[in-house]
C-alpha positions in Angstrom: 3.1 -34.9 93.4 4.8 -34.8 90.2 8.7 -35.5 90.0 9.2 -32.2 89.0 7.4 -31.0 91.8 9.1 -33.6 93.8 12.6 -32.5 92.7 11.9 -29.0 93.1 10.9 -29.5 96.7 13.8 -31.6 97.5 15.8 -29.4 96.8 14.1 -26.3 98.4 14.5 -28.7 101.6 18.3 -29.2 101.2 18.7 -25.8 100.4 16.6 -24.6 103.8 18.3 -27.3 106.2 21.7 -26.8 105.1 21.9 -23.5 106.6 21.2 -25.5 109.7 24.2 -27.1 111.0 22.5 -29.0 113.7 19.9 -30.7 111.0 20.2 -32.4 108.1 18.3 -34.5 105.9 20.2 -37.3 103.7 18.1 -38.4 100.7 18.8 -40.0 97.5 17.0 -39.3 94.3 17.0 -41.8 91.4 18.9 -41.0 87.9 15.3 -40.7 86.3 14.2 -38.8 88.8 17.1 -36.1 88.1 16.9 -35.9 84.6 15.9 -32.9 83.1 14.4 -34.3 80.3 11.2 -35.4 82.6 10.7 -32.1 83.6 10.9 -29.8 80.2 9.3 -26.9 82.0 11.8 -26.6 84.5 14.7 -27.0 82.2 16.7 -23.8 81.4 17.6 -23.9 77.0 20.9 -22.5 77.3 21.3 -22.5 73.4 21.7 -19.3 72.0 19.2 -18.8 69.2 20.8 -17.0 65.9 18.7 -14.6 64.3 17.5 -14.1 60.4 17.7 -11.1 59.3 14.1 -9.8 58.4 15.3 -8.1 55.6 16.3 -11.2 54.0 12.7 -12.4 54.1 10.1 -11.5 51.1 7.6 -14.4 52.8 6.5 -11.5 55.1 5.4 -9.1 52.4 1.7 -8.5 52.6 0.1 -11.1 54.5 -1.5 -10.5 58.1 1.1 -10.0 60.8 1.6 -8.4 63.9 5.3 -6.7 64.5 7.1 -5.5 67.7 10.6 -3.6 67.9 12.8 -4.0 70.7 15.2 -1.2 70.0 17.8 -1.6 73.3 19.9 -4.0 71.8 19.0 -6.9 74.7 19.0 -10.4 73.5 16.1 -11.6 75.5 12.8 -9.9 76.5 11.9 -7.9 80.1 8.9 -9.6 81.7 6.9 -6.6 80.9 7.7 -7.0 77.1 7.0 -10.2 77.2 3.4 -9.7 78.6 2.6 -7.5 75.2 4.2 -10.1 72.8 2.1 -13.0 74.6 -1.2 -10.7 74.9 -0.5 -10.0 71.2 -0.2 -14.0 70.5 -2.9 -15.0 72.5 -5.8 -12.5 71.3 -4.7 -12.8 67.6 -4.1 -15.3 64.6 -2.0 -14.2 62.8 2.1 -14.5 63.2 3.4 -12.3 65.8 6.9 -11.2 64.9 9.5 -9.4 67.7 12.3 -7.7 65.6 15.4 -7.1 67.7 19.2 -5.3 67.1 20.6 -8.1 68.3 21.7 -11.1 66.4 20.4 -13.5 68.8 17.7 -14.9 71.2 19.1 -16.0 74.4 16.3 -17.5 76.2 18.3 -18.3 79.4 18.6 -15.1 80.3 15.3 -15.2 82.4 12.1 -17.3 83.0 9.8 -14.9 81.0 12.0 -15.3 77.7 12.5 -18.4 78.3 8.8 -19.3 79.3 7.2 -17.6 76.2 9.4 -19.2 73.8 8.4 -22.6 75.3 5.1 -22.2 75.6 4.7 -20.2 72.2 7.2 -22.1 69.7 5.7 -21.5 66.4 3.7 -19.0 67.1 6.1 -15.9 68.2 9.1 -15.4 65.4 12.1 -13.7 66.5 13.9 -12.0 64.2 17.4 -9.5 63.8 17.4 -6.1 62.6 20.4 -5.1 60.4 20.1 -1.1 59.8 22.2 -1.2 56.8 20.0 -3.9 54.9 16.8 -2.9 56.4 16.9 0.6 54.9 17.8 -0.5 51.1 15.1 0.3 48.9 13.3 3.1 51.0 13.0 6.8 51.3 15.6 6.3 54.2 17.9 4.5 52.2 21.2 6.5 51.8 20.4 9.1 54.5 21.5 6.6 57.6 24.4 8.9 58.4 21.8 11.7 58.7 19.6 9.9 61.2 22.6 8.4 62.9 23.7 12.0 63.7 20.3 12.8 64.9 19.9 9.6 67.0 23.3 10.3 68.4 21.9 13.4 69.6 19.3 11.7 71.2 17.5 12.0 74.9 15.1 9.3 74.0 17.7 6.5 71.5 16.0 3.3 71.6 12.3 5.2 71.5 13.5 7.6 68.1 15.5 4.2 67.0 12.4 2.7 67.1 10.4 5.0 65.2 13.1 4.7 62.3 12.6 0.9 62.2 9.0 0.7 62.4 8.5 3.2 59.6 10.8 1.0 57.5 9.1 -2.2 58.3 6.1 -1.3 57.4 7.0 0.0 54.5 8.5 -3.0 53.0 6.3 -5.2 54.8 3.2 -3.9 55.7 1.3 -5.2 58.5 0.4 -3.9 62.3 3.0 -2.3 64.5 2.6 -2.0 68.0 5.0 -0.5 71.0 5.7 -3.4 72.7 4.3 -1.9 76.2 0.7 -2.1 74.8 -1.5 -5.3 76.4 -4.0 -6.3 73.7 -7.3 -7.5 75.1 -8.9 -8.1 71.9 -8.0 -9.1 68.1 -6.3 -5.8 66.2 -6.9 -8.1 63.1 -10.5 -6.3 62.1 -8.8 -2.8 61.8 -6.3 -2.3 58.4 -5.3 0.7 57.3 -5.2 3.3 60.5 -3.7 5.1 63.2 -5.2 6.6 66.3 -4.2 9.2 68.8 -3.0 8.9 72.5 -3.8 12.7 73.2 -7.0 14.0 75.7 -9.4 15.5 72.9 -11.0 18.6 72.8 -14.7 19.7 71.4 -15.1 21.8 68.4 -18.1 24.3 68.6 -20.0 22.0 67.1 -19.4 19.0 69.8 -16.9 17.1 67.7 -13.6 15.7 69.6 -10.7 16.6 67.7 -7.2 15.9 68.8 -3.9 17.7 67.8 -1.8 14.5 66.8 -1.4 11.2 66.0 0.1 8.5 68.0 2.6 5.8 66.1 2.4 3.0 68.6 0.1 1.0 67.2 -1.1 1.0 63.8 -1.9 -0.8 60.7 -0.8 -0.2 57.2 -1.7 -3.3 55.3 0.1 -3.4 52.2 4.0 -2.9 51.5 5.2 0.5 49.5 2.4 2.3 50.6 2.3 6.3 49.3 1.4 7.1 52.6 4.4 5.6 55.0 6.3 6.6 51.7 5.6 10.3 52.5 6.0 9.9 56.0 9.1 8.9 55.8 10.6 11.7 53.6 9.1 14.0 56.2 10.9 12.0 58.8 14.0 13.0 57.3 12.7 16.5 57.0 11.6 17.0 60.5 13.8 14.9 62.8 15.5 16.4 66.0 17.1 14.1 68.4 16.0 17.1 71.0 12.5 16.4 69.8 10.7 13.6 71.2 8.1 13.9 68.9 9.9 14.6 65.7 10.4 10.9 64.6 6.8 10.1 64.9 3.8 11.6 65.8 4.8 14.8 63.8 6.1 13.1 60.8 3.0 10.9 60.6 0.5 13.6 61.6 1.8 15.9 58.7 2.1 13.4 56.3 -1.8 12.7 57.1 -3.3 16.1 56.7 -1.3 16.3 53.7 -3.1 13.3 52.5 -6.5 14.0 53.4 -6.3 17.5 52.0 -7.7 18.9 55.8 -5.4 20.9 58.0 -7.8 20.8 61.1 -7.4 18.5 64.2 -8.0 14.9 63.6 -11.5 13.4 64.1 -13.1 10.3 63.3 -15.8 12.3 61.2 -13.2 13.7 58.4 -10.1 11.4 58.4 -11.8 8.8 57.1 -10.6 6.0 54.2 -13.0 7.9 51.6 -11.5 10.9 52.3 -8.0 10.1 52.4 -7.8 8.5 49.1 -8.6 5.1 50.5 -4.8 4.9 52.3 -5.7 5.2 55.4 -8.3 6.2 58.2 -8.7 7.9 62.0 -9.9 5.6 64.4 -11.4 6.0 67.7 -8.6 6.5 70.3 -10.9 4.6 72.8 -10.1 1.4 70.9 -6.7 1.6 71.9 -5.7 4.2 74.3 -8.5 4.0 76.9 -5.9 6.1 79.2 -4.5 8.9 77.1 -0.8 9.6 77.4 -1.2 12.0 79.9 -3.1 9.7 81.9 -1.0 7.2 81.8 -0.6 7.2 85.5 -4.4 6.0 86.7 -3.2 2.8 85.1 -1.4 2.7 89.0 -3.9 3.8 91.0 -6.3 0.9 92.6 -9.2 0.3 91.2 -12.0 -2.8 91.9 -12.3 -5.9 89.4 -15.2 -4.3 88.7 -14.2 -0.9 87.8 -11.2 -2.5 85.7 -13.8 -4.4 83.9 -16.0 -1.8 83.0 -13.1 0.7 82.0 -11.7 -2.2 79.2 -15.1 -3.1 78.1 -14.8 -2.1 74.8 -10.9 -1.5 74.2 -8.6 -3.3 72.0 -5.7 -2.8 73.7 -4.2 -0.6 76.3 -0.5 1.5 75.9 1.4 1.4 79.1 3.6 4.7 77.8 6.5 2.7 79.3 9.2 4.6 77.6 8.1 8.2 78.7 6.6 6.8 82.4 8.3 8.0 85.3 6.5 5.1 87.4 9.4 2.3 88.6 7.2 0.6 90.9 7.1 -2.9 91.0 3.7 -4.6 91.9 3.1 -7.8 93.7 0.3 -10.3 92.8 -3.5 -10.1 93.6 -2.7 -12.1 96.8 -1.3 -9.6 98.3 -4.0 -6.7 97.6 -7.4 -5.6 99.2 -10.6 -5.5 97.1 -8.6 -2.9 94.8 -5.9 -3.3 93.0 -3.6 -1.8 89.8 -4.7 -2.6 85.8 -1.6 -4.9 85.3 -3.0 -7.0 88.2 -6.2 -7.5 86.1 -4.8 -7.8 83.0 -1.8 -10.1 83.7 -3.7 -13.2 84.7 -6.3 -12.9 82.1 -3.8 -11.6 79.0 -0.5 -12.4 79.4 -0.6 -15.3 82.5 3.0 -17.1 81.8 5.0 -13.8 81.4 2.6 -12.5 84.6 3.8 -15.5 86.0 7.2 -15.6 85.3 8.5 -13.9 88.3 7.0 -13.3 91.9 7.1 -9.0 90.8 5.7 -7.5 88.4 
């Protein structure tokens, strides 16, 4: 027994018999023994972490790296975002970065922040997201008031919020974007230069799936200034509704694609391809990374046997949740507590993200 352990069960003990009044136990614990600094994984950092702002950073520019966007304004990370950001670390080698609103990291605010900033240091970077600096220099720069209108509009805020920073980012950064309710399973570093789509396909007459749209939660645009995201963005500012869920992203992108590639049919692998679209970028097999379209989001619930889960992920780089359009607020409880079937995150949390799976008794 470790004195951590032995200091977390004496005090579980005095905690249990003092609601007792007719039993007590009197014990006394030694100064070393109740120092924190012999148990760093049970101490709480209350420092508040200040964040750099990312636009203040040219070291970022065109290397390999992996970003994230929470858009809420939170200064810490929900369990569930912190499952992506540690899949993402653990499955990749290149920097992971988690760009927030706010300008600070307060790890104290719960044992998955906390937890993946421990366990992590040096290999997750947290950094602010000042809308005024971030948009200098690109197609949205001098139109915030515009988007601010539309945002204000807004059903879906922090999602359309989102779709405004990650278009910038990658812009002046380049890199890999990702929603930050996607669970990676394997590395996204072997795939530059494409985006994919999240909708159920349909079959031309001649057997090829096409899809209507692309998705924008998870993609890769490799270099900064890219013609492409260039584009996009001015039909961002073109096309965006606040009404419109789709309007700051898939549509945008979708158009700005076709445009591109010169072909105003559905996407398919077979003709949106890097020689084709003038080497900027490419359609990719939606079964890489949405093995559950968006509207199938909701088998990711239903139960299904270690080996079923295992032969459904396979082959998949990653899986999207759709937490900001679900409608599913249930909470699941570990594998202990299910039968010989269970739901995806139960399968995936141990295996891909384990200390944020861990970090609180629901899920």
């Amino acid at each position: 027994l470790t004195q951590c352990s032995f200091l977390e069960s004496m005090y579980s003990l005095l905690s249990y018999n003092m609601r007792f009044q007719g039993f007590f136990i009197i014990f006394t614990l030694s100064s070393s023994v109740l120092s924190t600094e012999d148990c760093p994984n049970e101490k709480i950092k209350n420092d508040i972490i200040p964040l750099v702002d990312i636009a203040t950073e040219d070291n970022w520019e065109n290397v390999p790296k992996l970003f994230f966007v929470e858009s809420s304004g939170r200064d810490h990370l929900l369990h569930r975002q912190a499952c992506s950001v540690e899949s993402a670390i653990r499955t990749n080698q290149f920097p992971v970065l988690v760009l927030m609103l706010s300008t600070h990291l307060n790890p104290a605010v719960n044992n998955a922040t906390r937890q993946l900033t421990t366990v992590y240091e040096g290999r997750v970077h947290f950094r602010q997201v000042n809308l005024k600096t971030l948009l200098v220099n690109t197609p949205f720069d001098g139109h915030w008031n515009m988007i601010e209108k539309g945002l204000r509009g807004s059903k879906n805020k922090y999602a359309h919020l989102s779709d405004v920073i990650r278009l910038a980012v990658i812009y002046r950064l380049g890199g890999t974007y990702s929603d930050i309710d996607v669970i990676f399973m394997r590395t996204i570093q072997n795939y530059e230069n494409f985006f994919s789509s999240d909708q159920t396909p349909y079959f031309d007459d001649n057997g090829v799936a096409r899809f209507g749209s692309v998705a924008n939660g998870l993609f890769n645009i490799a270099t900064s200034k890219s013609r492409f995201i260039h584009d996009a963005m001015n039909l961002f500012l073109d096309h965006f509704d606040g009404a419109n869920w789709s309007s700051g992203g898939a549509k945008p992108i979708s158009v700005a694609m076709k445009q591109l590639c010169q072909n105003k049919r559905s996407f398919s692998i077979q003709e949106f391809t890097l020689e084709k679209c003038n080497g900027l970028v490419q359609f990719l097999d939606p079964n890489l990374f949405y093995p559950f379209k968006w509207e199938e989001s909701a088998f990711l619930h239903d139960f299904y046997t270690q080996q079923k889960w295992e032969d459904i992920f396979r082959k998949t780089v990653s899986v999207d949740f759709f937490q900001s359009s679900s409608e599913s607020t249930s909470k699941i409880l570990k594998r202990k507590y299910y039968g010989a079937s269970f739901p995806a995150i139960v399968y995936l949390g141990p295996l891909f993200c384990p200390v944020a799976y861990d970090s609180q008794k629901l899920y």
